[in-house]
ZAMARGU-4260 file (C-alpha; in steps of 0.2 Angstrom, whole numbers, plus 5000, padded with zeros to 4 digits):
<rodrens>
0) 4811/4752/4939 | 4811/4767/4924 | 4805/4778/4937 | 4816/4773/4951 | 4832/4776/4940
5) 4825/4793/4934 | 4822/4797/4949 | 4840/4794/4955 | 4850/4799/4938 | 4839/4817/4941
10) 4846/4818/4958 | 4863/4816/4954 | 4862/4827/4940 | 4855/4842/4951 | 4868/4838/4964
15) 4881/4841/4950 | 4875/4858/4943 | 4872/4862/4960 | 4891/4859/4962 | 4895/4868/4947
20) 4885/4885/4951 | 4892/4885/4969 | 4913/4882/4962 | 4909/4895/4948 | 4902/4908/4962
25) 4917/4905/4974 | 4930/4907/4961 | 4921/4922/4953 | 4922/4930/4971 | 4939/4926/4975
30) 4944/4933/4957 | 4934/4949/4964 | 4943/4950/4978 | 4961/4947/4972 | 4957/4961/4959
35) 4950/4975/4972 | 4964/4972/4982 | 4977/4969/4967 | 4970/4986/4961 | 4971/4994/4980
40) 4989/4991/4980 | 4993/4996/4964 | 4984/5014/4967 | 4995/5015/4983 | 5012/5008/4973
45) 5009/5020/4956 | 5009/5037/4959 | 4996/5048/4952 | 4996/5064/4943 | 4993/5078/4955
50) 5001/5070/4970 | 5009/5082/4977 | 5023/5067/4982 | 5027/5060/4964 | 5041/5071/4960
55) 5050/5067/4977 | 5047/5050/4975 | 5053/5048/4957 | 5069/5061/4963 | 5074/5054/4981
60) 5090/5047/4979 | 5096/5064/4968 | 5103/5079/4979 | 5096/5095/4977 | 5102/5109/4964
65) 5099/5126/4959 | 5083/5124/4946 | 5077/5109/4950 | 5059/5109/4949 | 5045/5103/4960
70) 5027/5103/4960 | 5023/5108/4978 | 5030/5116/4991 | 5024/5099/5001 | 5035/5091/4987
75) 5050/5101/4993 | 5047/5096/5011 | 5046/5080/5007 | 5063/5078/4996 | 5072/5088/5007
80) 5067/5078/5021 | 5071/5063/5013 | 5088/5069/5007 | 5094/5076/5026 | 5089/5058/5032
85) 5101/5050/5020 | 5115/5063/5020 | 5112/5061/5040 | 5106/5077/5047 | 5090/5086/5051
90) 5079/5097/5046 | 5070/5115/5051 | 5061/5129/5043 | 5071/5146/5039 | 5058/5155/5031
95) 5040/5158/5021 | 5035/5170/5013 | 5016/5175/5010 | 5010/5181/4994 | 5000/5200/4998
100) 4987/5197/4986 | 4981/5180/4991 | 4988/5176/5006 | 4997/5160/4999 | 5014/5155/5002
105) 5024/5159/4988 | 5043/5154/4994 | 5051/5143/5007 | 5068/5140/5016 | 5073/5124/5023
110) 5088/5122/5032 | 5099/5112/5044 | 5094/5113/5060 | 5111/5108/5066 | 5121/5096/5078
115) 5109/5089/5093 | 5117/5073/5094 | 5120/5076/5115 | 5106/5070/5122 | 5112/5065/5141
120) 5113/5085/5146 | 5099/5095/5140 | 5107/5113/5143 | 5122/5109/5134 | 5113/5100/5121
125) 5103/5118/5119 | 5119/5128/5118 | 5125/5116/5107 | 5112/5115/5094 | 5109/5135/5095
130) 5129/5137/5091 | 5127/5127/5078 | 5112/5135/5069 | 5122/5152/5069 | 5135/5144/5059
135) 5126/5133/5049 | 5123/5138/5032 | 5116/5121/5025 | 5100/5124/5015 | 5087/5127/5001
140) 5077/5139/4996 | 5062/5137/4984 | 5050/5150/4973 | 5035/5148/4967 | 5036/5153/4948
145) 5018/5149/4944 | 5004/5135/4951 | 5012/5119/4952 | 5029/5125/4947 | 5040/5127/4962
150) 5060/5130/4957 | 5075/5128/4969 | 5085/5145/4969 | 5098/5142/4981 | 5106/5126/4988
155) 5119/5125/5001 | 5126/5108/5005 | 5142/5111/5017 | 5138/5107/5036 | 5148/5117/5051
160) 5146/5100/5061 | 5149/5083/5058 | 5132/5072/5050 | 5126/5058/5056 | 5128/5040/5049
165) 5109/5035/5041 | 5096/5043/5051 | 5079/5033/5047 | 5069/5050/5043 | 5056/5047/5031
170) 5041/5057/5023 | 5024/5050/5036 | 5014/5049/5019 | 5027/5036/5012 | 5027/5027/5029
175) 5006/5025/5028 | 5008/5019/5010 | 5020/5006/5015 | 5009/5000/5031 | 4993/5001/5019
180) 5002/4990/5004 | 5008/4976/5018 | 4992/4977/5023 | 4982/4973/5007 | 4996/4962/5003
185) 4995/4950/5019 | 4976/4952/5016 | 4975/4944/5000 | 4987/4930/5004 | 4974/4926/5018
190) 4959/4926/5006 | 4971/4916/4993 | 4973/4902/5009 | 4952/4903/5015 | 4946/4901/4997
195) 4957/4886/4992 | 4951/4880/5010 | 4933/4884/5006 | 4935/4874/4988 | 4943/4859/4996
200) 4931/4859/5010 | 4915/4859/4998 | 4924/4847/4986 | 4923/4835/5001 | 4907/4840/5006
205) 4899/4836/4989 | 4909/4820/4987 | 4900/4814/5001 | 4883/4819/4994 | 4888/4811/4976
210) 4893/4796/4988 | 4875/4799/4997 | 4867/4802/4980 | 4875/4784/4973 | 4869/4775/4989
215) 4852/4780/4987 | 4852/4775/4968 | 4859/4760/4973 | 4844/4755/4987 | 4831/4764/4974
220) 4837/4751/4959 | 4838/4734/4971 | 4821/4739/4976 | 4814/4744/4958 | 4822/4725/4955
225) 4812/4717/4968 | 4796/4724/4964 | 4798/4719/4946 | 4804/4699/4951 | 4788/4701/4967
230) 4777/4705/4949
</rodrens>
């Protein structure tokens, strides 16, 4: 009979560790998971030093003025393109200008491109918009002072034309970081759900092998008794 329950306390002891190691495991690599993606979205959310974007991001809802600085001229873009889309117009280049030296480009002009609103007749629309840039004088202009130091010399805000009410023109790099957040975001909801699903389903799984396991002991003791009282 010593044997027999030995036998069966040594079973049910390996099926617990073996349901310890396999819970510790499964929450160690849904912990891994949530942090990489945790961390993926955060990269994405906090801008970095050096992102040509960071400076338009912290800035967009300010309008432009003379001497405001930016670090790129793709920062420049970007804030002037976000500020037309909430002021309601949008926007063109006027001008570069290429450093002789190097060949890099060393100031910028952005402008209105002016009232294109007519889209039903395509000739009028044409005249229309090409009236409209000779009169207006809506723009910015940026200089490079230095690398990474790009200043606003010249703001114009007055339209010839009237602007439209909230046109939904954003920067495509915000767009992708927004897509690529959402993304991460509805990805680790899912692994959330599928590893509280795995843990419930491997709780029940070794709930039935514990029953299994107490079963066994069960025949292995009655038996263990009969060969004693058959002795």
């Amino acid at each position: 009979m010593f044997s027999f329950s030995t036998t069966a306390c040594r079973s049910r002891t390996q099926g617990d560790i073996a349901w310890n190691n396999i819970q510790q495991e499964i929450s160690m690599d849904a912990d891994k998971q949530q942090m990489l993606l945790e961390n993926d979205i955060e990269k994405l959310e906090v801008p970095v030093h050096g992102d040509h974007l960071s400076l338009c991001e912290a800035d967009k809802n300010q309008e432009p003025y003379e001497g405001m600085l930016f670090d790129s001229e793709e920062a420049v873009r970007a804030f002037y393109d976000d500020y037309a889309g909430r002021v309601g117009f949008v926007t063109r280049v006027l001008s570069s200008r290429k450093s002789e030296r190097d060949g890099t480009i060393i100031s910028c002009g952005l402008g209105c491109r002016g009232d294109s609103e007519n889209h039903n007749n395509q000739s009028v629309m044409v005249q229309k918009k090409n009236k409209s840039r000779e009169g207006c004088m809506a723009m910015i202009l940026v200089k490079r002072e230095k690398p990474g130091n790009w200043v606003v010399r010249k703001f114009v805000r007055e339209h010839n034309h009237p602007l439209r009410v909230s046109i939904s023109k954003r920067h495509p790099a915000f767009d992708e970081k927004d897509k690529r957040i959402q993304e991460l975001t509805a990805e680790l909801r899912v692994k959330k759900r599928l590893s509280a699903a795995y843990r419930e389903q491997l709780l029940a799984i070794m709930k039935d092998v514990d029953g299994h396991n107490e079963h066994i002991s069960t025949k292995v003791e009655g038996k263990g008794k009969v060969w004693l009282t058959c002795t």
